[in-house]
C-alpha positions, 0 to 999 in steps of 0.5 A: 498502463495495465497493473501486470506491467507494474506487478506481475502476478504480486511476486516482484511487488509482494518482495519488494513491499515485504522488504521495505515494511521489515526495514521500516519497522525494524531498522527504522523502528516506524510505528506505522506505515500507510499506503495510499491507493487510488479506488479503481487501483483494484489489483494494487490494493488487493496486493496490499490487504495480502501483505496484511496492510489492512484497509483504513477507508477511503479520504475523499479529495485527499490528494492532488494528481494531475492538477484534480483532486483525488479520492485514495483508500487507505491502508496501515499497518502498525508495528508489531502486527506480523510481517507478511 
């Protein structure tokens, strides 16, 4: 499925990932969240560094999908950096 389906041009997503780190860090006072991107996930991953969601760097075999395991970028971002 192409990533615009799933975020068109960040509007919906950038919302909804806004949403969610506030309510996590503030409602829920987690100190610090992480997402998760497969590496050819390109335009999801680019979303994410707009959101200020810095990249942490690539677990290589971190995680398994579809009976095989999978590299994943990963990306964090503590409470207290600005929410954006």
């Amino acid at each position: 499925m192409p990533n615009s389906l799933i975020m068109p041009r960040f509007g919906c997503g950038g919302c909804t990932l806004r949403g969610w780190a506030g309510w996590a860090f503030t409602d829920l006072k987690i100190p610090r969240l992480e997402l998760y991107v497969e590496p050819w996930n390109t335009s999801v991953a680019a979303h994410c560094r707009q959101r200020r969601f810095p990249s942490r760097g690539l677990l290589r075999s971190w995680q398994e999908l579809g009976g095989e395991r999978k590299d994943m970028h990963m990306l964090a971002k503590l409470r207290g950096a600005e929410l954006g």
